[in-house]
N, C-alpha and C positions, 0 to 999 in steps of 0.2 A: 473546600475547593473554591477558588474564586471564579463570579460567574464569569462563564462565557462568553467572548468578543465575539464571537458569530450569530447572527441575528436569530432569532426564533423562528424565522421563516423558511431559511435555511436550513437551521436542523431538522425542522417538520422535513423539506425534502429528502435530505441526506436521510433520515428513517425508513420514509418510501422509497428510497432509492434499495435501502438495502433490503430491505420487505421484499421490491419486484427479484431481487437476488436472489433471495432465500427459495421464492417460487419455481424462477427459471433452474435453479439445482435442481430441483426435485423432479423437472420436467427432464433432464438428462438421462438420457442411459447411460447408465455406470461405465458398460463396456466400451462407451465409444474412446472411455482414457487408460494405457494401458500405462502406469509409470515404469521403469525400471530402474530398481538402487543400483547406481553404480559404486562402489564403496570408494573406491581409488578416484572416481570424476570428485564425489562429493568434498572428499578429504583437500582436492585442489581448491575448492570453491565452486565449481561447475552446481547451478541452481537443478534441483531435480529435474524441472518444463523441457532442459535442454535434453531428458533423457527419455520423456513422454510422448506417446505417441499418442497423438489427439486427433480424433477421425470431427470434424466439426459441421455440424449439421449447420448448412448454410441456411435456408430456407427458416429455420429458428431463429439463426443471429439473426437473420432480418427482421423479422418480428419482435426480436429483442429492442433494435434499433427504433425500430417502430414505437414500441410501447414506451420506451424511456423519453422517445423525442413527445411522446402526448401529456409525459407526467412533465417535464420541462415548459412546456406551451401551458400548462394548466398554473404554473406559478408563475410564468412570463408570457404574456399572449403575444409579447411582441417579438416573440421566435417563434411564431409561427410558419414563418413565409420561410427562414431559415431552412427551418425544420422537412417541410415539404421541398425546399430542394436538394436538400440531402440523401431524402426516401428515394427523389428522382436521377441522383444520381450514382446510387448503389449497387449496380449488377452484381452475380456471383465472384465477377473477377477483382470486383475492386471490393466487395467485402472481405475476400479471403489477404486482399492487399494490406485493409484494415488489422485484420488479425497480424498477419506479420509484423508490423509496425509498431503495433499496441505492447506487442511482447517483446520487441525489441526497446522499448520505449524511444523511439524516433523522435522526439520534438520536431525534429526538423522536417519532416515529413509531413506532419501533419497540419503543422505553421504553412508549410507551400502549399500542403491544398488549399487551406482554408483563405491565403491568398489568392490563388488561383478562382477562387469559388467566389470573392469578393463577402465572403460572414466572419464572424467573429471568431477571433482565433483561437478561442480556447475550446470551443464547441467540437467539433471532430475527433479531436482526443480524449475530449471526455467522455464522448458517447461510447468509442471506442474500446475505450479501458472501462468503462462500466458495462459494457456486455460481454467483455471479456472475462470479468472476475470472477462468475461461477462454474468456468469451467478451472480457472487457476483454485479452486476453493476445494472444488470437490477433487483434484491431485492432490492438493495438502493434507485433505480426510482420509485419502489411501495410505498416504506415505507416514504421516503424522508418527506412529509406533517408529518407525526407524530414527524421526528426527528427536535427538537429544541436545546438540548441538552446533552450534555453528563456525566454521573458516572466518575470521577477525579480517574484516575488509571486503567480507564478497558478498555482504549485505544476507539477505534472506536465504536459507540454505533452499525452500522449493521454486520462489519463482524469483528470486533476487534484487528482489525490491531493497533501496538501502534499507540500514539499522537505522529507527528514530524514537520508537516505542517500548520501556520496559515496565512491568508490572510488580510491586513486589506480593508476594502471595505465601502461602503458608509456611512459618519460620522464618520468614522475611528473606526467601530467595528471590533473586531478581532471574526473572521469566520477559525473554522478549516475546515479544507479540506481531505478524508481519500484520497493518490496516489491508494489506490487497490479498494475501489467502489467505490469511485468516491460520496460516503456521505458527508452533509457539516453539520456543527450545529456550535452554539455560544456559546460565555463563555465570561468574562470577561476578561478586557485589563490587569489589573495588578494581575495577578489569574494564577496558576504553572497548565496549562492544565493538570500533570500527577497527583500531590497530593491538588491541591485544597487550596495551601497555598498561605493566599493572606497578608501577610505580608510583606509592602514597602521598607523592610529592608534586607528581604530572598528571593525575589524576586526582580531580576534585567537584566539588557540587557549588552548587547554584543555586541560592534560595530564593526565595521569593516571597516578601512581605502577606500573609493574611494567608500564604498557602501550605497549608497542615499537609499534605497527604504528597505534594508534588516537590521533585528538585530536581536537575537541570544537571547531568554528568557530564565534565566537560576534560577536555583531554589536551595538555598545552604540549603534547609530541607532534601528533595529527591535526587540531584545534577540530576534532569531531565533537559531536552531542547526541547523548540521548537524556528525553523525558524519562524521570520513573516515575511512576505514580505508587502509591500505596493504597490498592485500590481493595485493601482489609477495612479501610475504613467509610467503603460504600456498604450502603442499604442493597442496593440495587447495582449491579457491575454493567456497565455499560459495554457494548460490543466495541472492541481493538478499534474499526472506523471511526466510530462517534467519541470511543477515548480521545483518539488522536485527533478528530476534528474540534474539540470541545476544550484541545489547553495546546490550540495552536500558539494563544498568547506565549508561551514557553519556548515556541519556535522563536517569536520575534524577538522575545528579549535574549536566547543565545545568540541569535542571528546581528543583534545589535554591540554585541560582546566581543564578536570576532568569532564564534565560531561557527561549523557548519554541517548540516546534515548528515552529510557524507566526508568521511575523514580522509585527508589529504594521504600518501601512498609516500614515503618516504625514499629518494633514490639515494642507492647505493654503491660504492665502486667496484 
């Protein structure tokens, strides 16, 4: 695999980031998430979370917020001051506002606070969406046995995060991976994860010089993309996040190709 564009310093974070993850799960009670499989929502695409009923321990996420704004200050001291007026800004009403927005993925929401606030505009949502994620994690752990596969276009079948990750694993099936729960399901090896197009012709890979293990599925119906990795030939498998953090280069050069994350939705008459 060739090494990765993203600095070292950053992956030390994104590590600790998912470490404090892995903690804050375990600090849950199970019972506060109750999923329920809808078979007929699922089959439309409707992500499981829309089916979940999550009692969310406010007074935690704040703490969450808290902890992750100290390990960010600790690699950037100069979000410090950020950091403490976010803490000051975050009553129960406006973190429960967070949670909505995080799940709905709002860009735009959280771009007008963060204007509003006069900080940096990627900070709000990202706090956001990383104290979100183990509660989206531990629904994926419950539901995981039901999920085998996924609706072509509706991204992640539990929390809906697009398709951009797939794994090949034992007999060389290809296994998507969601990086935000941490859900996996199968699909077919020559099959456009976003449109379902399984045409030999419209559907093809992406190689990439010195990269043994990685190629780039790319779909000229939709122009979507997913990485596969062949990740049979790691020592060590790296966690879905840090995959996908670690061969974002994959991103840029589909992204440079013409195609895109998320596949375009074709109208019909």
């Amino acid at each position: 695999m060739k090494k990765s564009v993203v600095s070292k310093e950053y992956q030390k974070l994104q590590k600790e980031i998912i470490s404090l993850q892995e903690q804050w799960k375990t600090s849950l009670d199970p019972d506060r998430i109750l999923p329920r499989i809808d078979k007929a929502a699922m089959e439309s695409g409707v992500p499981v979370v829309a089916w979940t009923a999550i009692d969310f321990d406010i007074p935690l996420f704040l703490q969450w917020i808290e902890d992750i704004g100290k390990l960010l200050a600790n690699y950037q001291p100069e979000l410090e001051k950020t950091i403490e007026t976010i803490k000051g800004l975050l009553d129960e009403e406006t973190a429960k506002r967070w949670i909505d927005e995080a799940f709905a993925f709002n860009h735009i929401y959280f771009a007008s606070f963060a204007e509003e606030q006069e900080i940096d505009g990627w900070i709000p949502q990202f706090i956001a969406e990383t104290v979100l994620r183990p509660y989206l994690q531990l629904t994926a752990e419950k539901v995981q046995g039901e999920i085998q596969y996924a609706v072509h276009g509706a991204g992640c079948p539990v929390c809906g995060e697009p398709v951009r990750l797939a794994q090949l694993e034992d007999g060389g099936k290809k296994v998507l991976h969601c990086p935000r729960c941490l859900a996996h399901w199968h699909d077919k090896r020559i099959t456009c994860s976003h449109c379902g197009n399984e045409d030999h012709e419209t559907v093809h890979f992406l190689t990439i010089e010195g990269e043994s293990a990685a190629q780039i599925q790319v779909c000229e119906e939709c122009k979507g993309y997913t990485k596969i990795i062949d990740t049979r030939q790691y020592i060590v498998k790296p966690t879905p996040a840090m995959l996908d953090l670690n061969t974002i280069h994959l991103d840029f050069v589909a992204q440079e190709n013409g195609y895109k994350s998320a596949g375009e939705t074709k109208q019909t008459n």
